[in-house]
C-alpha positions as a Markdown table, in Angstrom:
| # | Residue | x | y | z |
|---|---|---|---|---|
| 1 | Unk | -36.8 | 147.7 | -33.6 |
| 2 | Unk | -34.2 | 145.3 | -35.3 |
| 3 | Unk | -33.5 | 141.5 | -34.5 |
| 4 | Unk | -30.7 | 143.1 | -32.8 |
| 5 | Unk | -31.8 | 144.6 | -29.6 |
| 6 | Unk | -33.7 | 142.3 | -27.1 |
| 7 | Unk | -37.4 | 142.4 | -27.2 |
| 8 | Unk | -39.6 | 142.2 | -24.1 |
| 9 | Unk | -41.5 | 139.4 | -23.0 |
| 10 | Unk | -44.7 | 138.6 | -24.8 |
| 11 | Unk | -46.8 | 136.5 | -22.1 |
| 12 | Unk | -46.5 | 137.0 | -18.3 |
| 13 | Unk | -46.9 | 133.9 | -16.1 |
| 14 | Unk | -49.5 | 131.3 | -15.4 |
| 15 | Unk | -50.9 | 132.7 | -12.3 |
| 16 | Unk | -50.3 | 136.6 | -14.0 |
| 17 | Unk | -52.0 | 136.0 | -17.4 |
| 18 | Unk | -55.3 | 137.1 | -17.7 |
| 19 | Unk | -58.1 | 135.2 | -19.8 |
| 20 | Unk | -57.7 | 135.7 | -23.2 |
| 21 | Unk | -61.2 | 134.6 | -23.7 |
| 22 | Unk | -62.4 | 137.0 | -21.5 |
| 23 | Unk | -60.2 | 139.5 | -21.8 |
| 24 | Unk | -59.3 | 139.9 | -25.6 |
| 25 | Unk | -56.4 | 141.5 | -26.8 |
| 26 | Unk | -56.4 | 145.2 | -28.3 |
| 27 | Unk | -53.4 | 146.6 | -28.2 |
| 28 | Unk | -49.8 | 145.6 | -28.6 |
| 29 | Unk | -48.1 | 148.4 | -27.8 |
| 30 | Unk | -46.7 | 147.3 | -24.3 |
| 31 | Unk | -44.9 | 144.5 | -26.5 |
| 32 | Unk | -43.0 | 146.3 | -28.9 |
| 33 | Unk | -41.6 | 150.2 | -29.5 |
| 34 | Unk | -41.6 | 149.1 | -33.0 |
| 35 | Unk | -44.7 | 148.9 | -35.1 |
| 36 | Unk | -45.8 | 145.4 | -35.9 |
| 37 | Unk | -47.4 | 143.5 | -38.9 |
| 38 | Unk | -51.2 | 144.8 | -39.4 |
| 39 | Unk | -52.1 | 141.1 | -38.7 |
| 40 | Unk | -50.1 | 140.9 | -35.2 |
| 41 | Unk | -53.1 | 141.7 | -33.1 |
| 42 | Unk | -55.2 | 138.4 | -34.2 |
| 43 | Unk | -51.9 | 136.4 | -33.8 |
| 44 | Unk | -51.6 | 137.3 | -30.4 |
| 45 | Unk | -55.3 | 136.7 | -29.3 |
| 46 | Unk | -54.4 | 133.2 | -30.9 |
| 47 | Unk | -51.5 | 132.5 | -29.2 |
| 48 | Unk | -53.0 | 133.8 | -26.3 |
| 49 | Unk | -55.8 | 131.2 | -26.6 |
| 50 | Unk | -53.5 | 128.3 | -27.4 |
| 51 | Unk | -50.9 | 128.9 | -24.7 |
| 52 | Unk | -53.7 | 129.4 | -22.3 |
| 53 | Unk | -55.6 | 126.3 | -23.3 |
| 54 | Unk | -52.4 | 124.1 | -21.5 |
| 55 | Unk | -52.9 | 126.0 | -17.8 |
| 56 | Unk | -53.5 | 123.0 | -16.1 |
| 57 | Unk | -49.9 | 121.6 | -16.5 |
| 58 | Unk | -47.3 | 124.7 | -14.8 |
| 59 | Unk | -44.7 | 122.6 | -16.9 |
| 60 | Unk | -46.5 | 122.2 | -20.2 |
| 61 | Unk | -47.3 | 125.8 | -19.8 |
| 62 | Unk | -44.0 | 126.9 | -19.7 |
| 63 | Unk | -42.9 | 125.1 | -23.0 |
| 64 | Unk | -45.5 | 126.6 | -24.9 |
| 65 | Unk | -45.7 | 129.9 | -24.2 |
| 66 | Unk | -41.8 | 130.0 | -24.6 |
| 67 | Unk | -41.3 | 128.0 | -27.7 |
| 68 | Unk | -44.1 | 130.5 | -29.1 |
| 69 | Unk | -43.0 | 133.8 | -27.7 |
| 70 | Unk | -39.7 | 133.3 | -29.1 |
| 71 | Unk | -41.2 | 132.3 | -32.5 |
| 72 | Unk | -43.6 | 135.6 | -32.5 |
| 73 | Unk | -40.4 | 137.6 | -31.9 |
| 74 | Unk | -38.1 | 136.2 | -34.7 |
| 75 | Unk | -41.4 | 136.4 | -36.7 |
| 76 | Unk | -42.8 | 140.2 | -35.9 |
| 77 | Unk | -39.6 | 141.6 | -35.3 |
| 78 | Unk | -36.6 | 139.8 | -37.6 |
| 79 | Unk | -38.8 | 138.4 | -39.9 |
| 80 | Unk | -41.7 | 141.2 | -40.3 |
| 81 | Unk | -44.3 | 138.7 | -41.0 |
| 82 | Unk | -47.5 | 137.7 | -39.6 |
| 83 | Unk | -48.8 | 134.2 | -39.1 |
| 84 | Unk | -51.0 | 134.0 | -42.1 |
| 85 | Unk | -47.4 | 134.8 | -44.1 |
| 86 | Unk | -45.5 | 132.1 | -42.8 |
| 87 | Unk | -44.0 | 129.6 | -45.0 |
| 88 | Unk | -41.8 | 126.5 | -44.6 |
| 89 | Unk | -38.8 | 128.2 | -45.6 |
| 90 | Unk | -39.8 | 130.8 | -42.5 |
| 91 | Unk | -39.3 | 127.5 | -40.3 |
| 92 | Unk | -36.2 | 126.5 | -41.4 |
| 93 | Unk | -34.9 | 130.2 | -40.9 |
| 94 | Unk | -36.5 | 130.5 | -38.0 |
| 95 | Unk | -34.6 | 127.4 | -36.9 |
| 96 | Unk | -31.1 | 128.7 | -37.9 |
| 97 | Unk | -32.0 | 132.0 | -36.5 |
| 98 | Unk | -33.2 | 129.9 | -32.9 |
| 99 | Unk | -29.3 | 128.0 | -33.4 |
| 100 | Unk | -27.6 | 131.4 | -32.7 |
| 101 | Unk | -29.6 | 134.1 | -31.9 |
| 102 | Unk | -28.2 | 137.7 | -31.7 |
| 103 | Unk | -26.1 | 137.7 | -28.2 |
| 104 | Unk | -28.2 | 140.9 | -27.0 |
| 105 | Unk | -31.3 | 138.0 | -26.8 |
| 106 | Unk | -29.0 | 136.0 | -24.6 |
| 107 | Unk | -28.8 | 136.2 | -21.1 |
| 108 | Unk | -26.5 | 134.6 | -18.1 |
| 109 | Unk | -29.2 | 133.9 | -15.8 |
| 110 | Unk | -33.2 | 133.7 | -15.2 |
| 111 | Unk | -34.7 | 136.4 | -14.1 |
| 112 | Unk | -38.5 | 137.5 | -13.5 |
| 113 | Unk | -40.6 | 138.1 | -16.7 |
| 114 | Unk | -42.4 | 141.3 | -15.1 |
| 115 | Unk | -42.0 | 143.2 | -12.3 |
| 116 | Unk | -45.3 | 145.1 | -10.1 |
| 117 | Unk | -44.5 | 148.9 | -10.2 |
| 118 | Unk | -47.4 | 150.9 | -9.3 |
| 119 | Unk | -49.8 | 148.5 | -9.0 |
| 120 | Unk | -49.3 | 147.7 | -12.9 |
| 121 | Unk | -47.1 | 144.6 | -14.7 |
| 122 | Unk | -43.7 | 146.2 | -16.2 |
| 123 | Unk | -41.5 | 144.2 | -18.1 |
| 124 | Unk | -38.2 | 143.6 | -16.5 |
| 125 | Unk | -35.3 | 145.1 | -18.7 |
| 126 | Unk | -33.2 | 142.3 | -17.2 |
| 127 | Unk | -35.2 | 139.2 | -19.0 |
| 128 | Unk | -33.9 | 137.8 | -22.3 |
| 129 | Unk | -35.4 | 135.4 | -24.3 |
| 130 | Unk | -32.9 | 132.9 | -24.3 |
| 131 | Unk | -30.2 | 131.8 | -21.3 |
| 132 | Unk | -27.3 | 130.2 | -20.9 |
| 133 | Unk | -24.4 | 129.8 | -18.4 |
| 134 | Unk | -21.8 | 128.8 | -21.0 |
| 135 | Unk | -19.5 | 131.2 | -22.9 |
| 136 | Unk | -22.0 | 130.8 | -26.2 |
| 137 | Unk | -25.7 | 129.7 | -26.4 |
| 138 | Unk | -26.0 | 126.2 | -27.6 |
| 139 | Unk | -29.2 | 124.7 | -29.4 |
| 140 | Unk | -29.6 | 121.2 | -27.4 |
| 141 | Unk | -31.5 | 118.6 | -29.7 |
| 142 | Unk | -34.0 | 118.4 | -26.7 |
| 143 | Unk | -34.6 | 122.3 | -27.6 |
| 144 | Unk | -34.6 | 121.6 | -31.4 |
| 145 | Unk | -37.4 | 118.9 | -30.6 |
| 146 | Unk | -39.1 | 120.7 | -28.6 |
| 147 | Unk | -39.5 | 123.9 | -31.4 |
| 148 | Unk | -40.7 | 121.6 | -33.7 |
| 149 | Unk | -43.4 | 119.8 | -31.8 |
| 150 | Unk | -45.4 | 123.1 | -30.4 |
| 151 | Unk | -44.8 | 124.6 | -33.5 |
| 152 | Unk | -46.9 | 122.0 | -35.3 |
| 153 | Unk | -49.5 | 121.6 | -32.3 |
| 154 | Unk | -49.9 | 125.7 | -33.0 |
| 155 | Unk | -50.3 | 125.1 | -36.3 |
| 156 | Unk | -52.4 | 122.7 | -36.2 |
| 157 | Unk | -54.3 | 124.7 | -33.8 |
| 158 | Unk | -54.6 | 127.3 | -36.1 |
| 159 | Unk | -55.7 | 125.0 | -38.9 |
| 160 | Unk | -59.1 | 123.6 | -36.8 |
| 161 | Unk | -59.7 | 127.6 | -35.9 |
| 162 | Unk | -60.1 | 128.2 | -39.7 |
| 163 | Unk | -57.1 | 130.7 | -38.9 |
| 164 | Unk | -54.9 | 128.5 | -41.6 |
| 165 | Unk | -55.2 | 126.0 | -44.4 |
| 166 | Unk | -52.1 | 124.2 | -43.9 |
| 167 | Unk | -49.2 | 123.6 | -41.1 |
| 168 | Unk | -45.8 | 124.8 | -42.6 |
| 169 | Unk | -43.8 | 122.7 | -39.8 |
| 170 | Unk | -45.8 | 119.5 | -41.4 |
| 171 | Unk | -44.2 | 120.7 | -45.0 |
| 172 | Unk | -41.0 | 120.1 | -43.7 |
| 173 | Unk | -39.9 | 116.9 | -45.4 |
| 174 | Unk | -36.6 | 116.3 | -43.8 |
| 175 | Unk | -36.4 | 117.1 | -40.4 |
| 176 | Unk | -33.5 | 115.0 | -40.3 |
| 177 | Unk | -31.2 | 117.4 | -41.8 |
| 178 | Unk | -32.2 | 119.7 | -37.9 |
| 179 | Unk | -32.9 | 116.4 | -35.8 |
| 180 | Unk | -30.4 | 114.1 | -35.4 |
| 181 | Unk | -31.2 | 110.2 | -34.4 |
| 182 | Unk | -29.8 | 108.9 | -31.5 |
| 183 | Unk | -28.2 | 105.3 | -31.4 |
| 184 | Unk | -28.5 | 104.0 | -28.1 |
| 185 | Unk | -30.0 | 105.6 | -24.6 |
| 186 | Unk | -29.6 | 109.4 | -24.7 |
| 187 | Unk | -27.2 | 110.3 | -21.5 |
| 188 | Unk | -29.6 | 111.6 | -18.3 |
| 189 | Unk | -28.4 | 114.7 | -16.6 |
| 190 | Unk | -27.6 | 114.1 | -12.6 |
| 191 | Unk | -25.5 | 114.9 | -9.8 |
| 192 | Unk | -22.3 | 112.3 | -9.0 |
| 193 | Unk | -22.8 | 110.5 | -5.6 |
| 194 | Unk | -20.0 | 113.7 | -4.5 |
| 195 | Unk | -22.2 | 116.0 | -5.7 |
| 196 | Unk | -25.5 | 114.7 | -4.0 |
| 197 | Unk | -23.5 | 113.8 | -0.7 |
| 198 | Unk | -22.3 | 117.5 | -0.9 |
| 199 | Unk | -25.7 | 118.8 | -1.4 |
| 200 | Unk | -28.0 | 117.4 | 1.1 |
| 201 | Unk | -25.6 | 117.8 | 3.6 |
| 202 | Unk | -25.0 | 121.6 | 3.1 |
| 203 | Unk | -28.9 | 121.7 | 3.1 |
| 204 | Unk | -28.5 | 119.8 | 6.5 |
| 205 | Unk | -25.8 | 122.5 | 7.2 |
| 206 | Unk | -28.1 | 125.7 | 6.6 |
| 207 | Unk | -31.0 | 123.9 | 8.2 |
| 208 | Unk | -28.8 | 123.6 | 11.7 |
| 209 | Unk | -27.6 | 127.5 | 11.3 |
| 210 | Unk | -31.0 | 128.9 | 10.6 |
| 211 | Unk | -34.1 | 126.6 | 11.0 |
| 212 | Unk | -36.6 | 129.1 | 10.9 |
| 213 | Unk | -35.7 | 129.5 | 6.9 |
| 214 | Unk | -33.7 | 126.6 | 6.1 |
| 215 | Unk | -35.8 | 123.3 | 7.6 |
| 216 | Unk | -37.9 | 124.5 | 4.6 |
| 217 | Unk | -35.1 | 124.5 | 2.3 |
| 218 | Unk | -34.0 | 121.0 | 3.4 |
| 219 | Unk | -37.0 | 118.9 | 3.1 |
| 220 | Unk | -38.0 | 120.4 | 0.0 |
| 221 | Unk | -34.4 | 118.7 | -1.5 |
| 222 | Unk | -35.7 | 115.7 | 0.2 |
| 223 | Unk | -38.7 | 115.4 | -1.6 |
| 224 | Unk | -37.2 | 116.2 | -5.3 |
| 225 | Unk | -34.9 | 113.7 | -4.7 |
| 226 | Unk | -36.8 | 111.0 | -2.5 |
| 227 | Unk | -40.0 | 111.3 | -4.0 |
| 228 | Unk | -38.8 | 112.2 | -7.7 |
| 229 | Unk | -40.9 | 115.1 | -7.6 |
| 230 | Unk | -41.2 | 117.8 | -10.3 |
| 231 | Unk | -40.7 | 121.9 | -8.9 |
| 232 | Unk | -44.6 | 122.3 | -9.9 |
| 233 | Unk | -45.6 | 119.4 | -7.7 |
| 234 | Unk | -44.8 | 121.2 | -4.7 |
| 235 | Unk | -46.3 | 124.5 | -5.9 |
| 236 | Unk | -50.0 | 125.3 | -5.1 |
| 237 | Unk | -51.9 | 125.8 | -8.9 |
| 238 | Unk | -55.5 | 126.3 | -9.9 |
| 239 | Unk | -55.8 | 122.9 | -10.5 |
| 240 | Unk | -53.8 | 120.8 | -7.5 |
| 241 | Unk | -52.7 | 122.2 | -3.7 |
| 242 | Unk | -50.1 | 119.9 | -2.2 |
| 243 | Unk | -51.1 | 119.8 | 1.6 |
| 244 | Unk | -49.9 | 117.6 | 4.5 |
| 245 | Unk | -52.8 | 115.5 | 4.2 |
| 246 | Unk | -51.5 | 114.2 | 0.8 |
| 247 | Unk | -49.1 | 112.0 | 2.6 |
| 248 | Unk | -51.2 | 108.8 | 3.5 |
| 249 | Unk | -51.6 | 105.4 | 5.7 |
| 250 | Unk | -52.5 | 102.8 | 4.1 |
| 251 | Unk | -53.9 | 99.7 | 6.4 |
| 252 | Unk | -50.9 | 97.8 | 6.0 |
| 253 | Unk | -49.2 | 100.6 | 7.4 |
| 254 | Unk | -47.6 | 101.8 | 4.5 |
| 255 | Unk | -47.1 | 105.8 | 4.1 |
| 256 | Unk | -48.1 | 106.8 | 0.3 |
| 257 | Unk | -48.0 | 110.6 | -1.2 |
| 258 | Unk | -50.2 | 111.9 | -3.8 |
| 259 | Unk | -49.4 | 114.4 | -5.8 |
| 260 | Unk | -51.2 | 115.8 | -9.9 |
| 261 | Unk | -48.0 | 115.7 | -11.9 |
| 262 | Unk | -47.4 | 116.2 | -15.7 |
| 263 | Unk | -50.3 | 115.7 | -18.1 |
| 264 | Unk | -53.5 | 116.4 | -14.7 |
| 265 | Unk | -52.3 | 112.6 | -13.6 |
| 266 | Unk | -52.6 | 112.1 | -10.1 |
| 267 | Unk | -50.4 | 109.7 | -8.6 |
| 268 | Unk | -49.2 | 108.2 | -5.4 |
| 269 | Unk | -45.7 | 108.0 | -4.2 |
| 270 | Unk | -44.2 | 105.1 | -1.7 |
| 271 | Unk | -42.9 | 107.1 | 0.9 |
| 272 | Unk | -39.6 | 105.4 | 2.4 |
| 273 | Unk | -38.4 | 105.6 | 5.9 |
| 274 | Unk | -36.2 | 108.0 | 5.6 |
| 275 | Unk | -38.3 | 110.1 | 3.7 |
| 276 | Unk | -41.0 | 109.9 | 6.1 |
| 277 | Unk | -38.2 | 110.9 | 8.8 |
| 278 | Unk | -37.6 | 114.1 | 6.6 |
| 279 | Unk | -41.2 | 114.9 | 6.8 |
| 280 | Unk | -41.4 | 114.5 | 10.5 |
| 281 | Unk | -38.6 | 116.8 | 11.0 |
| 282 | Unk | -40.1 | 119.5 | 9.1 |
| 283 | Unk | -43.2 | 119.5 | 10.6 |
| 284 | Unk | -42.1 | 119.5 | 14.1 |
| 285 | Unk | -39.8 | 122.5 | 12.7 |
| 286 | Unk | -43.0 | 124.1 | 12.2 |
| 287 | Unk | -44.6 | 123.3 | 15.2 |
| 288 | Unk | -47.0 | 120.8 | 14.1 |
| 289 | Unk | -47.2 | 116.9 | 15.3 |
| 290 | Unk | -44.6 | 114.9 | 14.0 |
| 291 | Unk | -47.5 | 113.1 | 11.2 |
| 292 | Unk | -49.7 | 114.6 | 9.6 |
| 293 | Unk | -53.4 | 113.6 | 10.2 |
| 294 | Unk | -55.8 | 112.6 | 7.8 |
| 295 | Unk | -57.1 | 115.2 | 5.5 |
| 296 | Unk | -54.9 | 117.9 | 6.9 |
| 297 | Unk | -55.0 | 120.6 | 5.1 |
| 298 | Unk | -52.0 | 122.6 | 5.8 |
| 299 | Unk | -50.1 | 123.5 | 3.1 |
| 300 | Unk | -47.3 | 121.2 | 2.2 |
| 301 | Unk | -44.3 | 124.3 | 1.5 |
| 302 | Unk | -45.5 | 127.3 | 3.5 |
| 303 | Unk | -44.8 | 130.6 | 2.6 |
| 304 | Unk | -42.1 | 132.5 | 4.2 |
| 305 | Unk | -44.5 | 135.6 | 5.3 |
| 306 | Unk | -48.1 | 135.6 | 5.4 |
| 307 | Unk | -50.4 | 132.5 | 5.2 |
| 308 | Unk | -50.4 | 129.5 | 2.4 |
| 309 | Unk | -48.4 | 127.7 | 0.3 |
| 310 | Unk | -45.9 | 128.9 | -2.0 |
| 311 | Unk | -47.5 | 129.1 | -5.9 |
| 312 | Unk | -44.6 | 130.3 | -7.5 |
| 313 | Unk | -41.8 | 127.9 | -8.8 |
| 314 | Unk | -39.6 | 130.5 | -9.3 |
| 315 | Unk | -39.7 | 130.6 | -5.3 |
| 316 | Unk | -38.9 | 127.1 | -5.2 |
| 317 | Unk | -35.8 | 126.7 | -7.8 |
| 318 | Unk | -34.3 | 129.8 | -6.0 |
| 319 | Unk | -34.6 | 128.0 | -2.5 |
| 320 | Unk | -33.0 | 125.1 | -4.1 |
| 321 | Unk | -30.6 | 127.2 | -6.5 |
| 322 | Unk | -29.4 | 128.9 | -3.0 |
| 323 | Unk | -28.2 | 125.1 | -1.5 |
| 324 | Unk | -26.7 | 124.4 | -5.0 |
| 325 | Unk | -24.4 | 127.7 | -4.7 |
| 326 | Unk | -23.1 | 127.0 | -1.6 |
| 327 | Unk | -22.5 | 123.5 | -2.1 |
| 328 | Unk | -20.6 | 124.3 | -5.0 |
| 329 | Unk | -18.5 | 127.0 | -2.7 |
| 330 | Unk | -18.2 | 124.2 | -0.2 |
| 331 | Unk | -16.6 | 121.6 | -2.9 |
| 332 | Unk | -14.5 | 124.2 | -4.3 |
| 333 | Unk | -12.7 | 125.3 | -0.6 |
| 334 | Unk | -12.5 | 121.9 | -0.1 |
| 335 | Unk | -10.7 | 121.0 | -3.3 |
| 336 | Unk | -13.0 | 119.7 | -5.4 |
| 337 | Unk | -12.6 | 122.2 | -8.0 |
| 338 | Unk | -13.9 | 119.7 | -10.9 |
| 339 | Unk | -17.2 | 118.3 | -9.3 |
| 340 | Unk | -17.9 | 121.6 | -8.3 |
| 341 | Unk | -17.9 | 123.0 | -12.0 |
| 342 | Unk | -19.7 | 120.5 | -13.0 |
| 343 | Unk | -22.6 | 121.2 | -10.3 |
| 344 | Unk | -22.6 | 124.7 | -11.7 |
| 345 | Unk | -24.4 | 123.3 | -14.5 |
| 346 | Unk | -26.5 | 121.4 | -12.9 |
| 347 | Unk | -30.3 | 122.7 | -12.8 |
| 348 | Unk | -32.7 | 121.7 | -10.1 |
| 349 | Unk | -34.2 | 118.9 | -12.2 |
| 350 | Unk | -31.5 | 117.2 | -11.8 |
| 351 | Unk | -32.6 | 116.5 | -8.3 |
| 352 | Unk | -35.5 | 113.9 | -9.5 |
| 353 | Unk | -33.0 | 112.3 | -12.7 |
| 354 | Unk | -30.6 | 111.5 | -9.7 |
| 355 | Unk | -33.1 | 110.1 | -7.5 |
| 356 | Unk | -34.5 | 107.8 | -10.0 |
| 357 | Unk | -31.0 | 106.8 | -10.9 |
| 358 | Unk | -29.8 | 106.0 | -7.5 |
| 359 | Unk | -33.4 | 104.1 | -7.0 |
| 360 | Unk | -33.4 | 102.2 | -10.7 |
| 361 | Unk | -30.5 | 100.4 | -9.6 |
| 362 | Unk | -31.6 | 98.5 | -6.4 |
| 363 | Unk | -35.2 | 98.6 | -6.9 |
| 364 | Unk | -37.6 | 96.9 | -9.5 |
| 365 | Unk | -38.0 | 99.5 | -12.7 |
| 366 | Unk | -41.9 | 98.9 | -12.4 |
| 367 | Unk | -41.8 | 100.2 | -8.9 |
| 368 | Unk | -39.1 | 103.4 | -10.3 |
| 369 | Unk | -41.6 | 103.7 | -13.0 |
| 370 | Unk | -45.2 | 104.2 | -10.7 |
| 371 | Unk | -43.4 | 106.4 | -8.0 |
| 372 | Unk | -41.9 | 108.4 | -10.9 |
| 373 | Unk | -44.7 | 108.9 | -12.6 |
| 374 | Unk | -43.6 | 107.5 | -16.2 |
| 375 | Unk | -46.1 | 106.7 | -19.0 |
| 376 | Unk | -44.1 | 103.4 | -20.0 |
| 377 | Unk | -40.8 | 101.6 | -19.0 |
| 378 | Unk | -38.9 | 102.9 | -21.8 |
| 379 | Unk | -38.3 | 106.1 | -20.2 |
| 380 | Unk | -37.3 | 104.4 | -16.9 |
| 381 | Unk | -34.9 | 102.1 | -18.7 |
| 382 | Unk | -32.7 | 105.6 | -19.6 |
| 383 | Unk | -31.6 | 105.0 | -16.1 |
| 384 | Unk | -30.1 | 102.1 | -16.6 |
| 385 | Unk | -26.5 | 102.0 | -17.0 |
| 386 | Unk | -26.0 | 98.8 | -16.4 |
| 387 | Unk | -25.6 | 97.8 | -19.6 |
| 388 | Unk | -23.5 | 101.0 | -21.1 |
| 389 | Unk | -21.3 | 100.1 | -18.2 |
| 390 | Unk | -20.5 | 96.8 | -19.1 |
| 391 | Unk | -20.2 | 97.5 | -22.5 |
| 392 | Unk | -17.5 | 100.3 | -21.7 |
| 393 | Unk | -15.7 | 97.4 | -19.6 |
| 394 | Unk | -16.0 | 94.5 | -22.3 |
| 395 | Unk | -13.9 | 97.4 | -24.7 |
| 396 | Unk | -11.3 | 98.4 | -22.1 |
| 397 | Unk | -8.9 | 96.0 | -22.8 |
| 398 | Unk | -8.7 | 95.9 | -26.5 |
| 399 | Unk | -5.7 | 96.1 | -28.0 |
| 400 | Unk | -4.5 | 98.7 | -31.0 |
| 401 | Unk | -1.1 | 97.3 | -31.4 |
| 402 | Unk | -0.7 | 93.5 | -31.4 |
């Protein structure tokens, strides 16, 4: 197999992939047609190991076993090397290769990793390694970061299994020349107040038409954008199940919400009127009382058919994904052809970088900071544009020409 055709997915997901510790890897034929490096059994049971190791955080998860899937393929199949082989000058061609990949890697649109056929896990002939919606795939510096970092925690990984004696990413003296430094606050991603406005009321819309499937729909974009809450917060995992019962009184009367988010942290959400309005509408929607009582154990998002709470997030972005399309159809009829591009873009994290931003402007950061979940106030102040708007004002009047 060359670097040119589009390999299959390495690992399946977190709820699909079996325990590499008890279930060790011997064969590597359902990853590749084309033979692989004698040594490419070992670095799979590694990787295995390592990606595996970070199931307790459905988002940390993710990044790992993608940033090292992609780097196995380059490495097996462009490269024809095997972990032990890899030098610093692999990285940096890795890197360049990861810059513009070959556009039969690239695809317009996720899609499931594997598909059940037969009772066994096939690999969907649809999935690519990379995405992207624009004309031509586009290393972010987010991505670039990202590469780096769980390239070195594998590495170092490897190093403290006596797999390695050193970390090639580490060898890399100027990362700079990759990396570029940022002056200033790096520009979050969210929706315009149009775009929100459009949004929750075409959730509101598909909720009134249908809301056997659609009361759901709405106050799950309630809670990404009230709460600030990540996908994989409202997804049942090993590790957390998000049930009615999470949502609390306090004896002041207060109505809190807690949630496991990033990093196994558990903390609780202020719950505002109106989102505590939201959540009385969906549960009468489901026949329940209008609060929940305490302990209750129902699952917070139920599952369409059968019993339980949804555990995939894939289920939840393409709920979400669904009221993005046709707000975007709705903008466009209705003229705004521009916003509506631009929420084409947008990705269903955007949801909780909007709600922050809306909520960092009226209420104390501290506050923003706790709900949100933040490890330090320097993240929350990336919200602020306070002070990038006043310095675009204090510039709009200079002159050029005396």
């Amino acid at each position: 197999m060359s670097g040119n055709k589009s390999p299959s997915p390495f690992f399946d997901t977190l709820e699909e992939m079996p325990n590499p510790y008890k279930h060790p890897v011997s064969d590597l034929g359902r990853l590749s047609a084309a033979p692989l490096p004698a040594e490419a059994t070992a670095d799979y049971q590694l990787a295995s190991e390592f990606i595996y190791s970070y199931r307790g955080s459905p988002d940390t998860f993710s990044t790992y076993r993608r940033e090292i899937e992609h780097f196995l393929q380059w490495l097996w199949l462009v490269a024809k090397k095997s972990v032990k082989q890899v030098t610093r000058d692999d990285i940096e061609r890795y890197v360049e290769f990861s810059r513009q990949p070959p556009e039969s890697w690239v695809g317009s649109k996720n899609v499931a990793r594997f598909l059940n056929r037969e009772g066994q896990r096939k690999a969907n002939p649809d999935w690519r390694p990379y995405v992207t919606t624009a004309p031509q795939y586009v290393l972010s510096q987010n991505a670039l970061q990202s590469l780096f970092s769980v390239l070195s925690s594998f590495f170092n990984f490897l190093i403290q299994e006596n797999f390695l004696a050193a970390n090639p990413v580490s060898q890399i003296r100027q990362k700079s020349k990759f990396i570029r430094k940022r002056q200033g606050q790096t520009k979050i991603r969210r929706l315009s107040p149009l775009q929100w406005s459009y949004l929750i009321e075409t959730a509101e819309q598909m909720a009134a038409a249908d809301p056997e499937v659609h009361e759901r729909s709405l106050f799950i974009m309630n809670a990404l954008f009230a709460m600030y809450l990540r996908i994989s917060e409202l997804v049942e995992t090993p590790r957390w199940s998000p049930q009615m019962g999470h949502f609390q009184l306090d004896q002041e009367g207060n109505w809190w919400f807690l949630t496991v988010g990033k990093g196994n942290k558990e903390r609780e959400i202020s719950v505002s009127d109106a989102m505590l309005e939201a959540l009385k509408r969906y549960r009468l929607s489901r026949g329940l009382p209008a609060l929940p009582m305490p302990g209750e154990s129902t699952p917070l998002i139920h599952k369409a058919r059968g019993t339980g709470g949804i555990t995939s997030t894939r289920q939840i972005r393409g709920i979400v994904q669904k009221c993005f399309d046709t707000a975007e159809a709705r903008m466009r009829a209705e003229g705004f052809v521009e916003e509506a591009e631009r929420l084409s873009a947008a990705t269903v994290h955007w949801l909780r970088h909007t709600g922050i931003s809306e909520d960092v402007k009226y209420r104390p950061r501290e506050h923003v900071r706790d709900d949100a979940g933040h490890g330090s106030s320097a993240i929350t102040d990336r919200y602020i544009d306070v002070e990038r708007a006043e310095r675009h004002a204090s510039a709009r009047n200079k002159v050029i020409k005396p």
